[in-house]
C-alpha positions as CSV (number, residue, x, y, z in Angstrom):
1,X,81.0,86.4,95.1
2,X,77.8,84.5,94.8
3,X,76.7,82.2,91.5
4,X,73.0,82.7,90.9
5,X,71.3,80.3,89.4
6,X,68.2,82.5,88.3
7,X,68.6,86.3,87.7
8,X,65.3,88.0,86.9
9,X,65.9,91.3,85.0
10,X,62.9,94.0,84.8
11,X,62.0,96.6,83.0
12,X,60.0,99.0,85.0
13,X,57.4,101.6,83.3
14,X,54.8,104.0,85.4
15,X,52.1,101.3,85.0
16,X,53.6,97.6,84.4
17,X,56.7,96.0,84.2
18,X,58.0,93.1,82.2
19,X,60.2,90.6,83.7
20,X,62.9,88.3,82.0
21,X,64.1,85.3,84.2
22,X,67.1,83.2,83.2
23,X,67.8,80.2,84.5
24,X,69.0,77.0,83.4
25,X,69.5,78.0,79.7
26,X,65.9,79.2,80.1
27,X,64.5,82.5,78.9
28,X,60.8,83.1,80.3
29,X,59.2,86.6,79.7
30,X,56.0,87.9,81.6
31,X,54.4,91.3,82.0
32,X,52.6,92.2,85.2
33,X,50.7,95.7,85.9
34,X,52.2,97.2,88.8
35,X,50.1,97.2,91.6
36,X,49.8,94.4,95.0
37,X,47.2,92.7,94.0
38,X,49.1,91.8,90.6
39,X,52.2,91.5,92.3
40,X,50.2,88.5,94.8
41,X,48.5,86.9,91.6
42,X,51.8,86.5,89.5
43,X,55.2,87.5,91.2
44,X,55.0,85.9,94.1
45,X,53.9,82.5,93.3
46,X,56.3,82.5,89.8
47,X,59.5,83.1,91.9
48,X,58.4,80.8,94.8
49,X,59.2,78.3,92.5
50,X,62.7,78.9,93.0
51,X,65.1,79.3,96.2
52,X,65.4,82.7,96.9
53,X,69.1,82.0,97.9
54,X,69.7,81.2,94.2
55,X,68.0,84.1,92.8
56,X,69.0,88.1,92.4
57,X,66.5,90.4,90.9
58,X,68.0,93.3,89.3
59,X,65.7,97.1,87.9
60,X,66.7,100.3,86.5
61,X,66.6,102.7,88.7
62,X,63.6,104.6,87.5
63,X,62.8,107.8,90.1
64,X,60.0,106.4,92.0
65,X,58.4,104.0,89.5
66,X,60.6,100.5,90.9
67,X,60.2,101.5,94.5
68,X,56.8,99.4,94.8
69,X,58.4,96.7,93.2
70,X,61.6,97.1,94.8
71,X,60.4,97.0,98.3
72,X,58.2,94.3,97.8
73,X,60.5,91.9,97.0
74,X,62.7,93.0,99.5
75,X,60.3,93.1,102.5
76,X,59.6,89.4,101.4
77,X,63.3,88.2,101.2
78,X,64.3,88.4,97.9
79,X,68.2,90.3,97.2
80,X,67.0,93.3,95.0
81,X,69.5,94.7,93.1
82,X,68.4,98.4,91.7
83,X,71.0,99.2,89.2
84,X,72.0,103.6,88.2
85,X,70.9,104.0,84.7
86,X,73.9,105.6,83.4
87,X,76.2,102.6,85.1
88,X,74.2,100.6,82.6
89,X,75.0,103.4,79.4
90,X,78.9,103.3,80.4
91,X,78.7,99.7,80.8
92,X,76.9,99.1,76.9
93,X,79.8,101.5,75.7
94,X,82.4,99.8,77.7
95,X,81.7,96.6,76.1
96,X,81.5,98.5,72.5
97,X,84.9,99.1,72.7
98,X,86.1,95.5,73.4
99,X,87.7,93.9,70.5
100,X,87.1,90.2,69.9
């Protein structure tokens, strides 16, 4: 099992998404439309800051709105982790039920 240093969680939506990146006790939020161009000006160079061995981006799986996104990071080397919505629902529920 692999210890990543920096997980980037987005949130995907028809014509944006936002992006949460935690590392180092850091919490940096940013908000990019979704389209190459954008993806060129602010993904790319944001997450090159970072070894992509260290770093797992995980989406929602949202029909065909994170495929763009998805594919993007993949074809440049980045592990992509597209996540089932409803895994997500059982999981919030799952945790609901743990007593502490």
């Amino acid at each position: 099992m692999n210890n990543y240093k920096i997980v980037v969680g987005v949130d995907v939506s028809k014509n944006s998404f936002t992006a949460t990146v935690l590392y180092d006790n850091k919490k940096e939020t940013f908000e990019v439309k979704s389209d190459p161009v954008e993806f060129e000006k602010k993904i790319k160079p944001y997450l090159k800051k970072f070894k992509q061995s260290d770093m797992l981006i995980i989406m929602e799986h949202t029909g065909v709105y994170h495929l763009k996104l998805a594919n993007y990071l993949y074809e440049n080397g980045y592990k992509v982790a597209v996540i089932n919505p409803f895994s997500i629902k059982s999981l919030w529920k799952l945790n609901d039920r743990v007593k502490t």
